[in-house]
N, C-alpha and C positions, 0 to 999 in steps of 0.2 A: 404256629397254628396251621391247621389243612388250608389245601385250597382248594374251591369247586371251581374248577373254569367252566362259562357255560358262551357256549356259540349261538349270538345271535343274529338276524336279521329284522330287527321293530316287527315280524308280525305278530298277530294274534298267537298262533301257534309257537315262536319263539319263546315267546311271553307266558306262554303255559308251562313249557318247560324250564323255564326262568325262575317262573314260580316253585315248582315243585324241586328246584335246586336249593332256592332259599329254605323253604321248609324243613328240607335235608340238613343243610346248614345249621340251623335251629338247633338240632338235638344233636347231632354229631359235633356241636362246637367249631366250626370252620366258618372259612371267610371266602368272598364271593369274588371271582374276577369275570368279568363281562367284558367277551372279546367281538368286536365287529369288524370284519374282513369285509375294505371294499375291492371287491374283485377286479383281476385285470386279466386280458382285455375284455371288455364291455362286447353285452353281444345284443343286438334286436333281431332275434330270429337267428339266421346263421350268417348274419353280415355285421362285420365288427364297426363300432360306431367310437365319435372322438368328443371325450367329454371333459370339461374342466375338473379336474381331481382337487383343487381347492374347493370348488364351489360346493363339491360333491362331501368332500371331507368336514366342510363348515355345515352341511348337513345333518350329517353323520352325528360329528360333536355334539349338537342339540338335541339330536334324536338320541341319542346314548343317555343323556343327561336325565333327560325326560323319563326314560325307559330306567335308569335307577331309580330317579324317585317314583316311579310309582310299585315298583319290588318293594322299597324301603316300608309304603305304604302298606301295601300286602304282608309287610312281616309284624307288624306292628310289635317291634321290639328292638332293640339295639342291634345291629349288623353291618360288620365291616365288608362293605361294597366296591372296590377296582374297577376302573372302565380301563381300554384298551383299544383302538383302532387301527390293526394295519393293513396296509395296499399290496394287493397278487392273488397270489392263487391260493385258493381256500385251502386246501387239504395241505401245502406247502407251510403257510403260515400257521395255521393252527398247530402242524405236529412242530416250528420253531418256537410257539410261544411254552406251550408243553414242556421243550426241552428246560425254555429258561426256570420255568416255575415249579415243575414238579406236578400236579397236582393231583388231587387224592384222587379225582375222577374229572372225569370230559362231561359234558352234559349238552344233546342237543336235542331239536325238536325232531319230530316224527311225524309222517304223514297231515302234512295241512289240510285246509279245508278245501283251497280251490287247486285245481287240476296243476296249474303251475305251484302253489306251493309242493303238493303232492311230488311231482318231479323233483324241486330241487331238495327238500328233505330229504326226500329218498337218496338220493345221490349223494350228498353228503354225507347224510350217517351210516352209508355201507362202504365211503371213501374212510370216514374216521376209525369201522369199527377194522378195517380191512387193514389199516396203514399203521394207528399208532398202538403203543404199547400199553401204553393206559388205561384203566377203565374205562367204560362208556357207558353212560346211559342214555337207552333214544328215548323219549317220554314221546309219546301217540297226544293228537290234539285233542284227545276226549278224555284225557287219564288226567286226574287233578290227585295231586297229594293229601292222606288221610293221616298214612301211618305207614312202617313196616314192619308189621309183626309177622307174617308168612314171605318169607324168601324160597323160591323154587329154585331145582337142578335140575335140569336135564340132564340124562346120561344115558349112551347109549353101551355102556358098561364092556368097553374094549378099549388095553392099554390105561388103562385106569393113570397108573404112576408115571404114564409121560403126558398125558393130556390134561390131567385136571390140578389146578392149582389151589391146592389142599389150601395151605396157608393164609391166602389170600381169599378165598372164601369161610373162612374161619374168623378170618377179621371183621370183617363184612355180617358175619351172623351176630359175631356176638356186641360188635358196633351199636346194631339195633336191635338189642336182646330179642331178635326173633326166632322164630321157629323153621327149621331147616326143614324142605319138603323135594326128597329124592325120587326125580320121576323117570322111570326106563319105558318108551315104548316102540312095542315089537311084537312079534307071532310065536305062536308056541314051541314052533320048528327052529326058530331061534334061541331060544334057550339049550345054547348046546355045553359043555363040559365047562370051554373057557369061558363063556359067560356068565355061568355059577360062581366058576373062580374070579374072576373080576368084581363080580359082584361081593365076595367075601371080601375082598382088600379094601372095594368100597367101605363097606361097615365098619373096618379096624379104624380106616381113615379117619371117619367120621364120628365115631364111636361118642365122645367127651360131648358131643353137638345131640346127642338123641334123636337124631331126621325120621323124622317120618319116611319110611317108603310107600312107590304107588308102582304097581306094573302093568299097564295097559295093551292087552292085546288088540293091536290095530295097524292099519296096511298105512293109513296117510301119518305118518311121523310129525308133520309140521301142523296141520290141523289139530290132531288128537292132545298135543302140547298145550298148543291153543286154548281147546274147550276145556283143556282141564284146568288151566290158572285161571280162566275166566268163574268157571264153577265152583273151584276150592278157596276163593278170592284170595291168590296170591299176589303181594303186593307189588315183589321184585322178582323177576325170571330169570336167571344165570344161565345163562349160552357162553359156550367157551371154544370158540371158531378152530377148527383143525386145519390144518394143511395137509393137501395132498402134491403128489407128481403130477407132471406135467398128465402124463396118460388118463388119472384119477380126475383130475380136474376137467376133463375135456367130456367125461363123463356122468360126474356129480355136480347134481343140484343143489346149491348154497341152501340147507336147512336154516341156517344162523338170517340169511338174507330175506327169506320167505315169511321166519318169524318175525325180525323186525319189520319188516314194510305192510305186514297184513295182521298183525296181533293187535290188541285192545288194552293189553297190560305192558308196565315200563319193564324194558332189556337192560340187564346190566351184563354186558358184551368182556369177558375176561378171556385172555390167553394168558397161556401157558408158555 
């Protein structure tokens, strides 16, 4: 059977995302594991502080316990639940627990409610989506699970066959018999020779999946993504993080970064 691991911290915002894993879980037939990383070293501000890791851990255990039955509660139907607790460093432990389990996807929260969750969400799920290999989903603390019948793609339709992972997105569509919605956006000046062509290979790609395409001429790339899942209510948004050089990098702005930390709909974060 799959596994959803999903990272949490008991808050509110974990718990939304918690949620909307188990829901997943539901119809995709998989089983849930709930990992709680208590971090180390402990920080109050930027001065490291000495705390009993027993007392902290026999916290923890209660709080995980508590925090399954009430998922359980929420699914109201049979669902095989794993808790998990271990001590270091988040983004460390998480991509070791990953290795042991496999799972079908990673699942954390995104953007909390108060300014400290906000920080540490964020840093986490751009540490998970940056680090491991495996899906990701961030769920935003406003996004509660309905359905997936609309999955989106971005693409910025260059190098088609070494950046987008056909297969794995194919699985994913047809998981949840949704509809595939290919979205390129750019300026007209942009549409030059190879990204006709690119755009062809797309289509053979995809072909058997019948995607919807959309091509929006617009300057802000991360915004215009944005407004248009919000608008076409897409369920799930596929970002598939590229890597560049050192040079590239010193100059581009994380699009995949900009959408997770400021979007209203859940990322499902795929490399290639």
């Amino acid at each position: 059977m799959k596994t959803i691991l999903v990272a949490t911290d008991f808050s509110e915002a974990s718990f939304n995302a918690a949620a909307y894993a188990v829901n997943m879980a539901l119809i995709i037939d998989s089983k849930i594991m709930l990992l709680h990383i208590i971090q180390i070293p402990m920080m109050y501000g930027e001065v490291p502080v000495t705390f009993s890791i027993e007392d902290i851990n026999k916290t923890a255990v209660q709080k995980i316990k508590e925090f399954k039955e009430r998922l359980l509660m929420t699914a109201k139907q049979a669902l095989h639940i794993n808790t998990q607790i271990n001590v270091g460093i988040f983004i460390h432990e998480l991509k070791t627990v990953c290795e042991d389990i496999q799972p079908h996807f990673v699942v954390v929260g995104n953007q909390g409610r108060t300014a400290a969750e906000r920080a540490l969400f964020g840093s986490h799920t751009i540490q998970a989506i940056k680090t491991l290999v495996w899906p990701v989903i961030s769920v935003p603390a406003d996004v509660s699970f309905s359905s997936v019948k609309k999955i989106g793609l971005a693409s910025d339709f260059r190098k088609i066959l070494d950046t987008t992972p056909v297969n794995e997105i194919k699985i994913l569509v047809n998981e949840f018999k949704a509809e595939l919605h290919i979205l390129n956006i750019g300026n007209k000046s942009s549409y030059d020779p190879d990204t006709i062509f690119e755009s062809g290979i797309l289509q053979e790609l995809f072909y058997e999946l019948k995607p919807i395409y959309h091509i929006i001429n617009a300057d802000n790339t991360d915004n215009s993504i944005l407004d248009f899942a919000e608008k076409n209510k897409i369920d799930l948004l596929i970002v598939v993080p590229k890597r560049y050089n050192l040079v590239d990098a010193m100059m581009h702005k994380s699009h995949t970064k900009q959408i997770v930390l400021h979007g209203h709909v859940a990322i499902f974060s795929l490399h290639h």
